[in-house]
N, C-alpha and C positions, 0 to 999 in steps of 0.2 A: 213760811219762807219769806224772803227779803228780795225780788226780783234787781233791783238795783244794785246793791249791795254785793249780789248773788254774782250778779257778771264784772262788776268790778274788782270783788274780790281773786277770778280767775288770775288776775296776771298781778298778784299780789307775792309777796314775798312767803313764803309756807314756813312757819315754826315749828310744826306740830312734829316735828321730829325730835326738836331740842329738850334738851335734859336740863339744864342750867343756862344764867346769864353770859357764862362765855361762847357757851356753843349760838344761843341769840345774837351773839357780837359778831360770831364768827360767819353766820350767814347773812348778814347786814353786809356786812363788810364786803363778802364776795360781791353780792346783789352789786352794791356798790361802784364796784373794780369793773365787772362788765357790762352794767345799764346806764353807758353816761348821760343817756339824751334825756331820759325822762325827767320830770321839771318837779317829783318828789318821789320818794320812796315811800313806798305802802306794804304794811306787812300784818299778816293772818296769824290765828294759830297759837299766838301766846296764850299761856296759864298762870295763873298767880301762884303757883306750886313751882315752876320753875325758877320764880325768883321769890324764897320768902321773904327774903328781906327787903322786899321794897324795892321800887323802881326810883330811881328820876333821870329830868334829860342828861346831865354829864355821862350817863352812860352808852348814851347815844351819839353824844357832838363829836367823839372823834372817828367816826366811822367812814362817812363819806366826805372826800379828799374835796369835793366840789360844796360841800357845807349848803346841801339838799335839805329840804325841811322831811325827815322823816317820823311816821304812823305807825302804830303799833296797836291794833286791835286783838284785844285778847279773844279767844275762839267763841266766847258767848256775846261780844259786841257791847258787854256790857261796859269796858274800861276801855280808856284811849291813853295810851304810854306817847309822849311827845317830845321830841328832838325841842333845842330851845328853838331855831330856826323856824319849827312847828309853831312853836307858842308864839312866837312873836308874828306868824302869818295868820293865829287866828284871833290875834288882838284881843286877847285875855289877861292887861297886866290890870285893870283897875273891873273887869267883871263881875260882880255880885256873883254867887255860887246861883245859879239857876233853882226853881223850885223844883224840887224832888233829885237834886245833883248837886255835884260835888269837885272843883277846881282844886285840888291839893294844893297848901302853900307852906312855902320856909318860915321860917320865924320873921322873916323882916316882911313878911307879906307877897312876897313872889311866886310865881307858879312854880310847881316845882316838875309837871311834868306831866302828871299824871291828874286825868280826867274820869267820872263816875257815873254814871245812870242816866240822869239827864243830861247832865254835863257833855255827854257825849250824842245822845240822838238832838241837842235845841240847840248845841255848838258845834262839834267835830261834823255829824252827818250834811248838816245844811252847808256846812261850810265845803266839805269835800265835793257833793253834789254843786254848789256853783261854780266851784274851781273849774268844773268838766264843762263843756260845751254839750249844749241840747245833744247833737249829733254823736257826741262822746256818750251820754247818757242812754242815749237808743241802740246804741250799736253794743252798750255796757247788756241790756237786758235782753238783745237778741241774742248775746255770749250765752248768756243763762239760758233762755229756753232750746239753745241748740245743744248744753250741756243735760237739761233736764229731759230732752226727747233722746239723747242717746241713753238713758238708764229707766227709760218708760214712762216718762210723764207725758200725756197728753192735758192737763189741766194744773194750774199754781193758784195756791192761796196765797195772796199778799199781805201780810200782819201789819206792816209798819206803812202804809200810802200814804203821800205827803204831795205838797204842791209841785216840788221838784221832780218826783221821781210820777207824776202822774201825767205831765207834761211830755216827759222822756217818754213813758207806754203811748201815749195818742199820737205821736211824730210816729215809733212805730210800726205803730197798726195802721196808720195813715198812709206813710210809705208801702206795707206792705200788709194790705188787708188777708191775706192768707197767711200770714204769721201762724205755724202751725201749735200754737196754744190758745189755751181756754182760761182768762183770766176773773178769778174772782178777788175783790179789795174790801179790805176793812182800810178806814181813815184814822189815821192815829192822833188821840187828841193828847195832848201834848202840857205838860202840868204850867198851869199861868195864875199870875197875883191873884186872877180876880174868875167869880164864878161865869160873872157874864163871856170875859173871854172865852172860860171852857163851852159854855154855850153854844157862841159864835163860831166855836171850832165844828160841835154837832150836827150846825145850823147847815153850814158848808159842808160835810158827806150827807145830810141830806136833800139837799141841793143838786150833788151831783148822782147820786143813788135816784132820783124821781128822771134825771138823763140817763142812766148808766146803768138799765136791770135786766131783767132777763127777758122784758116783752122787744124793748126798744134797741138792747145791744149785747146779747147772750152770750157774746164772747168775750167783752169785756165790763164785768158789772162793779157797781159801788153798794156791797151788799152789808157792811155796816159800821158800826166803830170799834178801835182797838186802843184801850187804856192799858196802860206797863203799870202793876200795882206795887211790886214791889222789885228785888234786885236777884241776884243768885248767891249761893253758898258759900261758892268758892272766895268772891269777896268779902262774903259776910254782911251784906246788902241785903238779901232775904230777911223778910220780916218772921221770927221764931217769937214763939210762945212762950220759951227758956234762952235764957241767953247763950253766948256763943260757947264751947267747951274752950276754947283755943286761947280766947282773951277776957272773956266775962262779959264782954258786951251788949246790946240788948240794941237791935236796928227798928226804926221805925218804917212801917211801909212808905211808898213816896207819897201815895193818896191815901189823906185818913176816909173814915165813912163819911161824916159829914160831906167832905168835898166830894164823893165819888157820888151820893145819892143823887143829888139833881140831874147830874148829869147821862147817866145811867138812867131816870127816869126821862129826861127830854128825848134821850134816843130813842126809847122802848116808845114813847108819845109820837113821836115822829115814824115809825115804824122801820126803824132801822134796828138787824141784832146788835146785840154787845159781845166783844170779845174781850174777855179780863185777862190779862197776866199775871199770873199767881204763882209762887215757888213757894215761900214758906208755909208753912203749920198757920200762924198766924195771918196772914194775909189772906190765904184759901179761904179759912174761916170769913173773914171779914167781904170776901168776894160774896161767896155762896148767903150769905146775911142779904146783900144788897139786891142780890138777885132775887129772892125770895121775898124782899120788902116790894121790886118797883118794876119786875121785869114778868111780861105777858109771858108764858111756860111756851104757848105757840109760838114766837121768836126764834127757839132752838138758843137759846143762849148759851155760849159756851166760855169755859174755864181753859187758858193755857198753860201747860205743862205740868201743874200739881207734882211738885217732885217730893214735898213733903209732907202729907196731908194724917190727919187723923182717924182712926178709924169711924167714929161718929160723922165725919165731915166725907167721907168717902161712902157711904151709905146715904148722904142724904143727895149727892148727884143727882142718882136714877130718879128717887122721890120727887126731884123739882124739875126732868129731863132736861138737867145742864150735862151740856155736851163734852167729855172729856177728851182734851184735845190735848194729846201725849205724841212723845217725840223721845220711842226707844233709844237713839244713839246716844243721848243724853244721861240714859240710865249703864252705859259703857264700862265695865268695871276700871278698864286701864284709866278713864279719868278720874275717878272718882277715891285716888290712893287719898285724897287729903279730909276727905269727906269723918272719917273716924278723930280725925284730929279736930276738927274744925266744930262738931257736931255732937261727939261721942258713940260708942260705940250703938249704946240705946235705943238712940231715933236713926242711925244708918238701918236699922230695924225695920223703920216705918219707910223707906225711900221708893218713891216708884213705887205705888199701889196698884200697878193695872186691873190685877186679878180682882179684887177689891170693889175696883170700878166698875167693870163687868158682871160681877157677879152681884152685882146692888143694881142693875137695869142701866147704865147710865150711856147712852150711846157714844160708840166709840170714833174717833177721827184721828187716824195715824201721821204722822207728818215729820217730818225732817227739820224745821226751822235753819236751814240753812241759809247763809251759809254760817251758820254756830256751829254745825256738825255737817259729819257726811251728807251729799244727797242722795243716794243709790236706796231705792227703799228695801231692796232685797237683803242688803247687810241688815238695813234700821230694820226686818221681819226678825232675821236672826236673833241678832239682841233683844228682839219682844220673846223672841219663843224660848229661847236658850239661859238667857239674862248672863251670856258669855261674852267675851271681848270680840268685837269684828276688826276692831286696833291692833290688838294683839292675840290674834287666834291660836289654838295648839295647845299642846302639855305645858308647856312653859309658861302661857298669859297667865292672868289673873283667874282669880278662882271666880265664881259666876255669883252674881251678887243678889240675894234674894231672891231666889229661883222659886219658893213660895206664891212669887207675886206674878209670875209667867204668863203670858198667852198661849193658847192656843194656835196653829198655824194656819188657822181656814178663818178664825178670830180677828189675824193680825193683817191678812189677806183682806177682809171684807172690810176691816175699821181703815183699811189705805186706800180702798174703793167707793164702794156704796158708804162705810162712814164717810166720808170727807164728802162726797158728793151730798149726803145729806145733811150736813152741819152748815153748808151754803144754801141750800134749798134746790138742788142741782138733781136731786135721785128721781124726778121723771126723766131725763134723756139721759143722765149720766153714770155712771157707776157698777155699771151693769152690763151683760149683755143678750141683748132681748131683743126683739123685733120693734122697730119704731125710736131706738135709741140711737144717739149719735156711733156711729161707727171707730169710736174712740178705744185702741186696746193693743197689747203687747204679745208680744210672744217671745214663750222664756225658754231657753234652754236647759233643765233640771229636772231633778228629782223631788219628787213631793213628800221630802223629808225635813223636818227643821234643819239639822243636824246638818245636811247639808247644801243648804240656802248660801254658805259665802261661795261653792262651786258653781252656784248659780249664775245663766249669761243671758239680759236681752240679746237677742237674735234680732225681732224688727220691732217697729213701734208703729204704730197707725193711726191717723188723725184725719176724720172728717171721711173715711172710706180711703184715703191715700197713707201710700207710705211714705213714712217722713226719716226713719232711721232704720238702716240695715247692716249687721255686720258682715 
């Protein structure tokens, strides 16, 4: 999950309803009509299936009457759709494309709107995090873990940690040492010209990881690095094997091996795990390579999201105890209507390997990555156990996509507990409940059926032996 991101995205504009570019226009617009004070407009939720035919700003500039620089984060964080007022507040008309990203331009060299991969976490995110005041940033992430303890989290993994949003956690935890969450951070290194800079980025989570572990600060640790290797599907950013069904294209990962080895091996040298981002067929493979060339198996190293993986490359997880760290709501059938188009119907086939992954030894860590999806882990169980829509539940949703590949329910329960707990190195106090562990756990209202897990209701949440959320 994105702890930053997470609480600022709360009072974000919601797309996720919209069908098409006008109904997008048509909740701008309201946003617009009744939030004059705020100083831009920020909005969640977009899909590139709702608008196939491309975005740019003119679709934006006539919406608010006050000519507000309005954001448009599509729901995997991976694209930034930009008002021109945007573009021109983050001073991108003479920008090189960033390494491993992508500034869209017109024919005459202009932005045209729309921002890519990197483009968007080394431009959009730092940029939006300065815009905010420390105090805004703190109060952003308390949002989040006040929303994360009402649906039962007593602990966040942090994927993307940066100096902004690290700064905002220590104000805090500073303000408020009994902040009732348990954080654990990977440092995001971040793709630059040169090897030495990746280095220096290493250099710094381990830096702050030898301050920030579990002897000296248990509740908030610096427990390794997170590399983004490649992009998502939906953009067609995912680095595949085969090219794309939809346009014939063929995307390169943002980090080839070459670049990724060193770095990958300075962490593992420095004793910090790795966390890869991995979607495509292609990229997975080239993860699970580097890991198995420079990364100690004790580490727990682990792969994010694997949404398209191979059967050979999904067996050899267990083999190397790379941690497979999936994020059911993302296998959701209602998004994924573009996926046959995009993909073919063939490798829609191979999507979401859970079962795969588990049944090859590979331990499991459930997770939400939000906010790209829901955060309620009791829907994201459903969609593991079910592979049915928590979106659009009933006779009418989608039909349930790869049911083949399902978990288990005591599976999907354990890989959102004790897995996650152990994929940080957390399963002596955490994940569990036992004598001698932190007194960290939920109480749910339900039935111990898959089937019906969306009925399902936190009741309280408890944190540290205290209750923190009750209905």
């Amino acid at each position: 999950m994105h702890a930053l991101i997470m609480g600022q995205s709360i009072l974000k504009v919601g797309l996720e309803h919209c069908k098409n570019l006008e109904d997008i226009r048509s909740a701008i617009r309201e946003y617009a009509k009744t939030n004059t004070t705020v100083p831009r407009i920020s909005c969640r939720g977009w899909m590139h299936s709702m608008t196939p035919d491309g975005v740019n700003s003119a679709m934006l500039d006539d919406l608010d009457p006050l000519g507000r620089p309005i954001f448009v984060d599509t729901k995997d964080l991976h694209s930034t759709w930009c008002s021109t007022t945007a573009v021109k507040e983050l001073d991108i008309q003479t920008t090189p494309d960033p390494v491993g990203g992508k500034i869209h331009r017109d024919a005459d060299g202009n932005p045209t709107g729309l921002l890519e991969e990197a483009g968007v976490f080394t431009i959009v995110w730092p940029h939006i995090a300065r815009v905010a005041s420390l105090e805004e940033r703190a109060a952003a992430i308390r949002s989040a873990v006040e929303a994360y303890n009402t649906v039962g989290y007593t602990g966040l993994i942090d994927m993307a940690m940066d100096e902004d949003i690290w700064e905002a956690l220590q104000k805090l935890i500073s303000d408020d040492p009994n902040i009732p969450m348990r954080f654990a951070a990977y440092w995001l290194i971040k793709p630059s010209a040169t090897e030495a800079e990746h280095l220096k980025q290493v250099e710094r989570a381990a830096e702050l990881a030898a301050q920030f572990n579990a002897t000296k600060s248990p509740g908030c640790r610096v427990v390794g690095i997170k590399i983004i290797c490649d992009g998502i599907i939906d953009s067609c950013t995912a680095s595949l094997k085969e090219p794309y069904s939809s346009n014939g294209a063929s995307t390169d990962a943002i980090w080839t091996k070459p670049q990724l080895l060193p770095v990958v091996r300075k962490a593992d040298s420095l004793g910090l795990q790795v966390a890869l981002h991995a979607i495509g067929d292609a990229t997975i493979k080239m993860a699970i390579d580097v890991i198995e060339e420079c990364v100690t198996p004790t580490r727990r190293p682990r792969i994010e999201h694997l949404e398209l993986s191979s059967p050979e490359d999904a067996a050899r997880l267990g083999r190397l105890g790379i941690t497979a760290s999936i994020q059911p709501v993302h296998s959701d059938p209602a998004i994924l209507r573009a996926w046959p188009r995009l993909i073919g119907e063939h490798r829609c086939g191979r999507a979401f390997a859970y079962r795969e992954f588990a049944d090859g030894g590979a331990p499991l860590a459930l997770g939400s990555d939000a906010p790209t999806a829901p955060h309620a882990p009791l829907a994201n169980m459903y969609v593991a156990t079910t592979r049915r829509s928590a979106r659009e539940p009933g006779p009418d949703g989608p039909a349930a996509f790869n049911e083949h590949f399902a978990l288990g329910l005591c599976e999907s329960v354990v890989a959102g507990t004790k897995g996650a707990a152990y994929s940080t190195f957390a399963e002596t106090w955490s994940g569990g409940l036992q004598a001698g562990m932190k007194a960290d756990f939920v109480v749910c209202d339900m039935e111990w059926e898959k089937e019906k897990l969306l009925a399902a209701k936190v009741s309280e949440t408890w944190f540290g032996g205290r209750r923190v959320y009750g209905a």
